[in-house]
C-alpha distance (Angstrom), angle and dihedral (degrees) to the residues before:
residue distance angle dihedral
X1 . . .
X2 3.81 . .
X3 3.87 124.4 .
X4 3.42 84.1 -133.5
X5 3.66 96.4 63.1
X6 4.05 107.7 87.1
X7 3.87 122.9 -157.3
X8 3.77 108.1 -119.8
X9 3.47 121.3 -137.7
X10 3.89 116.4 -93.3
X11 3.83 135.1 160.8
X12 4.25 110.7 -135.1
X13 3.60 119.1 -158.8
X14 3.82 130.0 -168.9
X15 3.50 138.5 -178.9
X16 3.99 130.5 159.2
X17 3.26 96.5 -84.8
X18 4.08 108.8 22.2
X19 3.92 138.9 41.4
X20 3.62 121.7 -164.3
X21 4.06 135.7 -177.3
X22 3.90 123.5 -152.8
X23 3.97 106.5 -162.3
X24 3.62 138.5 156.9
X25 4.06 96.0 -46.3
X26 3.48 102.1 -19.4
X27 4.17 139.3 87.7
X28 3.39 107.4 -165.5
X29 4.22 126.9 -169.4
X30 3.26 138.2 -168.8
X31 3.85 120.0 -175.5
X32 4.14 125.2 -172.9
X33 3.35 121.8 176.2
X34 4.00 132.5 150.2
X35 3.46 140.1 -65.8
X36 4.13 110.7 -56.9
X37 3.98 102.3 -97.2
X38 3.81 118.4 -128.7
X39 3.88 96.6 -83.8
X40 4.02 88.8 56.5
X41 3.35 90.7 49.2
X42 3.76 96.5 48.2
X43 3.91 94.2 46.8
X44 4.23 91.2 43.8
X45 3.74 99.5 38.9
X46 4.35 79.3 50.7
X47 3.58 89.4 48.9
X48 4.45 92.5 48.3
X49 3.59 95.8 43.4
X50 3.86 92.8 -133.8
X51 3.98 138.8 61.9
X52 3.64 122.0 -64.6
X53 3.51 129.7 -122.1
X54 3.94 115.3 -87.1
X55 3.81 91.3 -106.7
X56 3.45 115.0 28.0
X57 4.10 124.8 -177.1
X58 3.96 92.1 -160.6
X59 3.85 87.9 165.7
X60 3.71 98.1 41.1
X61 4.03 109.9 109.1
X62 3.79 144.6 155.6
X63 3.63 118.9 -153.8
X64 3.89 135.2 -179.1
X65 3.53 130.6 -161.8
X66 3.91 132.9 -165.9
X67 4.05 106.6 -158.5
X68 3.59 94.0 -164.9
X69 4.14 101.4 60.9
X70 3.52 94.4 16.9
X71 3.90 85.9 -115.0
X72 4.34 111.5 172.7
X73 3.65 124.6 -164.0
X74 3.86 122.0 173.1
X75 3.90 134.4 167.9
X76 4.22 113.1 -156.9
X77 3.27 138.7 173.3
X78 4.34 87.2 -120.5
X79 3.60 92.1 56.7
X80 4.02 95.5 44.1
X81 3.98 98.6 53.4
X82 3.53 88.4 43.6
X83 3.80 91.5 59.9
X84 4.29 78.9 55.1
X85 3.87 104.9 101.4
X86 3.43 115.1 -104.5
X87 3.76 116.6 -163.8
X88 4.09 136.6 26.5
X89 3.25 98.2 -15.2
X90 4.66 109.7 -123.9
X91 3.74 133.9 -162.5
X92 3.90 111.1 -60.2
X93 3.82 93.0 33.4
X94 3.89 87.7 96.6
X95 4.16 89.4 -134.7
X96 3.79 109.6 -163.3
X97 3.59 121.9 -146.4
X98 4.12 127.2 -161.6
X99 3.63 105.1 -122.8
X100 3.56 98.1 -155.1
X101 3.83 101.5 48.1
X102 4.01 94.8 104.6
X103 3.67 78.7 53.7
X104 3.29 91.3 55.7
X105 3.82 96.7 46.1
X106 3.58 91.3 56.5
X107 3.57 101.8 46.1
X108 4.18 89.8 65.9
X109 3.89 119.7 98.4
X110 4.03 114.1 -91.1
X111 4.19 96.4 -88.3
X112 3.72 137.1 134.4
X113 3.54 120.7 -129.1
X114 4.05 145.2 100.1
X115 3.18 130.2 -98.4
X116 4.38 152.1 133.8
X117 3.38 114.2 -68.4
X118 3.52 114.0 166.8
X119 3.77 91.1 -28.1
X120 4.11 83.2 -55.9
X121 3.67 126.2 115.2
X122 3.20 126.1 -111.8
X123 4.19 108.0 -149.5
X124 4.23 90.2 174.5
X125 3.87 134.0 -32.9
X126 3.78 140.2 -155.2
X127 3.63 141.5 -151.8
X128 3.27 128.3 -99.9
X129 3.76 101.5 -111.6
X130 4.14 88.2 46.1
X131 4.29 119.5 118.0
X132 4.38 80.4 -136.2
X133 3.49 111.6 101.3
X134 3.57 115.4 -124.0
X135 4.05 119.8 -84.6
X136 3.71 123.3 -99.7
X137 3.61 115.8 -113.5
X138 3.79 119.2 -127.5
X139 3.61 119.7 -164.8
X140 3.85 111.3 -131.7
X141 3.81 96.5 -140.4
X142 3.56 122.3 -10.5
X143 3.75 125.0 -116.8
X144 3.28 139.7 112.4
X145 3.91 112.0 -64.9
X146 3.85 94.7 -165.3
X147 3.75 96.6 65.3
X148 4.11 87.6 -131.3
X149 3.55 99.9 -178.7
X150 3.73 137.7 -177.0
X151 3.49 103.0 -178.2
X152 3.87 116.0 149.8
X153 3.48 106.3 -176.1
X154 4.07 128.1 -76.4
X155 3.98 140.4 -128.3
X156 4.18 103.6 -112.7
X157 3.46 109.0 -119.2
X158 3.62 92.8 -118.5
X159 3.72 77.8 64.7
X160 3.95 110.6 119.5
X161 4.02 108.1 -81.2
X162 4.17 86.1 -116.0
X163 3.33 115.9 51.8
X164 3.44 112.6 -131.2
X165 4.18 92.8 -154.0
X166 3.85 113.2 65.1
X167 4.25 117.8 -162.8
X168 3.67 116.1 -125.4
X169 3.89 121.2 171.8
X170 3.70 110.3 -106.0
X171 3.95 127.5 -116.3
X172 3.70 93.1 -106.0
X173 4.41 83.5 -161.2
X174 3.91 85.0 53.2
X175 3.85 108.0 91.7
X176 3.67 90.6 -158.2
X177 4.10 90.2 64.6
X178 3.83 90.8 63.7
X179 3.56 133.0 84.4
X180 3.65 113.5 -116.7
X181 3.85 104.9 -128.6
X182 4.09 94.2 157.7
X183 4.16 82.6 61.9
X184 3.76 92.5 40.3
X185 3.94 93.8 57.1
X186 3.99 85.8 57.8
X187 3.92 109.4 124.3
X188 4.20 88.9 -119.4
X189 3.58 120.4 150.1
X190 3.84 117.9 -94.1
X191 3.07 124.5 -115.9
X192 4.01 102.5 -174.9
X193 4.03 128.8 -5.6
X194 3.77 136.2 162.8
X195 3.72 146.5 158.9
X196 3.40 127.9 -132.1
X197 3.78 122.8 -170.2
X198 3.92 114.9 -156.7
X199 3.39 106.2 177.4
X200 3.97 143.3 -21.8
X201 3.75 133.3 -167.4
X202 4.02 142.5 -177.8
X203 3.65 102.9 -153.5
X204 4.04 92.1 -126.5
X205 4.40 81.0 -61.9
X206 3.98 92.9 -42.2
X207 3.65 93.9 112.0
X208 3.79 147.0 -87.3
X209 3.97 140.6 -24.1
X210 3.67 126.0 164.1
X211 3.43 131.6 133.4
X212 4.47 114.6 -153.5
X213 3.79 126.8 -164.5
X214 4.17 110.3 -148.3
X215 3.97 122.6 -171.2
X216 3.74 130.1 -164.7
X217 3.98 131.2 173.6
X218 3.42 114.7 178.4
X219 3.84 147.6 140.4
X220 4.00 108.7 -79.0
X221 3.61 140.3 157.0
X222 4.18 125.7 -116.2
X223 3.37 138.7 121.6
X224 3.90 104.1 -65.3
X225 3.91 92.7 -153.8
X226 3.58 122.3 93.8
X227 3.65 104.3 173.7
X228 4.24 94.4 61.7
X229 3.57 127.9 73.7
X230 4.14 87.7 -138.8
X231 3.34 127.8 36.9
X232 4.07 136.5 172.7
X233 3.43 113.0 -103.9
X234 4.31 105.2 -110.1
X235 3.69 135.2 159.0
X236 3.93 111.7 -97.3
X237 3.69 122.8 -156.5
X238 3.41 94.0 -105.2
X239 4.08 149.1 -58.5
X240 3.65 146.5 -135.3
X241 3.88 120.3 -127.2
X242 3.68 114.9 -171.3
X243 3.96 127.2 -168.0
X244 3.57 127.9 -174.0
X245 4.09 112.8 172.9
X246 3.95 127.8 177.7
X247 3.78 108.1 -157.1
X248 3.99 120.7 -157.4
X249 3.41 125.1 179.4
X250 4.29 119.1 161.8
X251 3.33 106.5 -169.8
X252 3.86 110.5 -108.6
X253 3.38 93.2 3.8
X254 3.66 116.9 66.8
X255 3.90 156.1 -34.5
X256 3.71 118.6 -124.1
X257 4.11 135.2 179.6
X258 4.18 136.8 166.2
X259 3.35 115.4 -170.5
X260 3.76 124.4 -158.5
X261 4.09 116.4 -170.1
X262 3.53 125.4 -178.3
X263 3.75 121.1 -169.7
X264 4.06 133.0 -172.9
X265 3.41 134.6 176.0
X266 3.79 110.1 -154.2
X267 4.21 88.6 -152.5
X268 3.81 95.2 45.8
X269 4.19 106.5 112.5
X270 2.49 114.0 -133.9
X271 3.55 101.0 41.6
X272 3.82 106.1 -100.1
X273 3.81 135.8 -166.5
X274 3.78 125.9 -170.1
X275 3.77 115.9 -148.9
X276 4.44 116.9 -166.2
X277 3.45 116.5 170.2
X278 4.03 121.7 176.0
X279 3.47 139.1 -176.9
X280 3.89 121.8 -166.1
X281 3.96 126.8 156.4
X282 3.83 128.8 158.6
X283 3.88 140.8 175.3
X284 3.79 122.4 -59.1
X285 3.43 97.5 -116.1
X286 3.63 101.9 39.5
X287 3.98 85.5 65.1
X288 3.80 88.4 39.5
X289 3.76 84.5 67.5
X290 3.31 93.7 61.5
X291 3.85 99.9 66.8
X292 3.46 113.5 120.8
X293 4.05 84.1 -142.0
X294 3.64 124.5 44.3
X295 3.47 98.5 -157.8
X296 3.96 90.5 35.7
X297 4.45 106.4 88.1
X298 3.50 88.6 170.6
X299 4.17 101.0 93.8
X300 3.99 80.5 54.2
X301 4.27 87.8 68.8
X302 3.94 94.2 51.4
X303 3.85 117.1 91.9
X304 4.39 89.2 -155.1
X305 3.75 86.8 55.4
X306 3.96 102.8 50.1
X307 3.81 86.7 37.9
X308 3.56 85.9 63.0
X309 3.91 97.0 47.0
X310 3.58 91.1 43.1
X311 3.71 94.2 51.5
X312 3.62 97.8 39.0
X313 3.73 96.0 60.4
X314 3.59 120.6 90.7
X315 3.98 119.7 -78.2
X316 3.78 96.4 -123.7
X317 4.45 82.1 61.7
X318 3.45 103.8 34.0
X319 3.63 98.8 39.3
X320 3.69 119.0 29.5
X321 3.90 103.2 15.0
X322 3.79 94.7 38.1
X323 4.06 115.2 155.2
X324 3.96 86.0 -31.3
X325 4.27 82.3 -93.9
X326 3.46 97.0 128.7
X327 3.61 93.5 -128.4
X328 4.12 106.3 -173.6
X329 4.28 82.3 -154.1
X330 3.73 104.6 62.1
X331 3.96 96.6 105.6
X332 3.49 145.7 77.0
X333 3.40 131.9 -88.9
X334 4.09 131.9 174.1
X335 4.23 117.6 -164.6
X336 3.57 121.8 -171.4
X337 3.71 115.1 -156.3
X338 4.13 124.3 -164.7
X339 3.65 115.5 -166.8
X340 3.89 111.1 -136.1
């Protein structure tokens, strides 16, 4: 790092289960703690109206808070399943179904009985070399059993009643309405980071769903500015850099990720927030392709690595044709928040 660039002055805080950053304006928390016991489950999976994820952080948060306008921003686990659809899934929900479950279905020994399948009931069943025609499958409550989620974040309702940050689309020709991620991958010292798992799923053994909250402040260089369309280039005191990522992947079906980045530059005046959000999926085996090992599955199991398929593939596949879902979230979109 550069002489040039100063350490501001912060106050860290750490306790088993929490870390927390007081700097310039802003008290920032992150909390981890384990898996939601049975009673949290109970009283959230009450409160969604449909099963929760295998492993569910219901206490896990991150929450930032600007002293001067009183500005709160918070991701939870709450807020992030109830961005999951919940009822009959319609066009632009990007619904997912597992090709092989008929398969499945017909592949069990000639019975009678009800049970789970794929979060389907299971009123009676035949086998395969039966005259009966095989049983309908009724879901037993509708909503979306991938978790697909494009939550971005929310304002706590204990938030002030007027928010003092208003979202404008940003000047995509305006450097100043990007995030710097060349400057972000500098090897600076950091001043704050954490993880925060919010939830994770298996699908019943048809894949992957999670969705993971990362936070970075650190020294980094970028026009400190806001309110001009050109700036010099200058070290700032420092920034926040926020990334929360849901990761699907259903085996044989399809590869899906929404990206949510935050980005704030403690010197920009006035106070200025960057808002990205993405949305990319494509076909199983168009990612499969991409494995730098044939006979090696396990790049197909790391969120970094499809992130970096998805994204590398052209626009026009990753973005508007997809997995042929229909998904009304594979775009771009760039927010500029000012705090008042």
């Amino acid at each position: 790092m550069s002489a040039a660039v100063a350490v501001p002055e912060h106050k860290l805080q750490e306790s088993p289960n929490s870390r927390s950053i007081e700097i310039n304006d802003w008290f920032i928390t992150a909390s981890t703690n384990p898996i939601s016991n049975a009673s949290e489950c109970d009283s959230l999976h009450a409160s969604l109206g449909f099963p929760l994820p295998e492993m569910t952080f219901g206490r896990n948060t991150l929450t930032l808070e600007h002293h001067q306008s009183g500005w709160k921003y918070s991701f939870t686990t709450d807020a992030a399943l109830r961005a999951v659809k919940n009822g009959v899934l319609q066009q632009g929900d990007g619904g997912v179904k597992v090709g092989y479950a008929d398969k499945w279905l017909q592949s069990r020994y000639p019975t009678y009985f009800s049970c789970r399948v794929y979060r389907f009931t299971i009123r009676h069943r035949t086998g395969p070399s039966s005259n009966l025609p095989m049983p309908v499958t009724v879901p037993t409550k509708s909503y979306d059993w991938t978790y697909t989620t494009a939550y971005t974040g929310h304002e706590p309702l204990d938030a002030p009643s007027q928010s003092p940050i208003t979202w404008t689309p940003a000047d995509l020709d305006n450097p100043l309405h990007s995030i710097p991620l060349a400057e972000l991958t500098r090897p600076d010292p950091i001043l704050f980071y954490a993880e925060i798992p919010l939830f994770e799923d298996e699908l019943h053994d048809n894949g992957s769903s999670n969705l993971l909250v990362r936070i970075v402040s650190l020294p980094c260089a970028f026009p400190i500015d806001s309110t001009k369309r050109l700036a010099p280039q200058r070290v700032m005191p420092s920034c926040i850099f926020i990334l929360a990522r849901f990761t699907l992947r259903v085996d044989n079906v399809l590869f899906r990720t929404h990206d949510t980045r935050i980005y704030h530059s403690f010197a920009s005046q006035p106070p200025a927030i960057i808002r990205e959000t993405n949305g990319w999926e494509a076909p199983y085996d168009r990612v499969k392709r991409q494995l730098p090992r044939r006979d090696d599955l396990t790049p197909l199991t790391d969120p970094t690595f499809i992130a970096k398929v998805l994204t590398g593939l052209p626009t026009e596949a990753s973005q508007r044709e997809g997995a042929n879902t229909g998904w009304r979230e594979l775009r771009r979109k760039v927010e500029i928040g000012v705090l008042n």
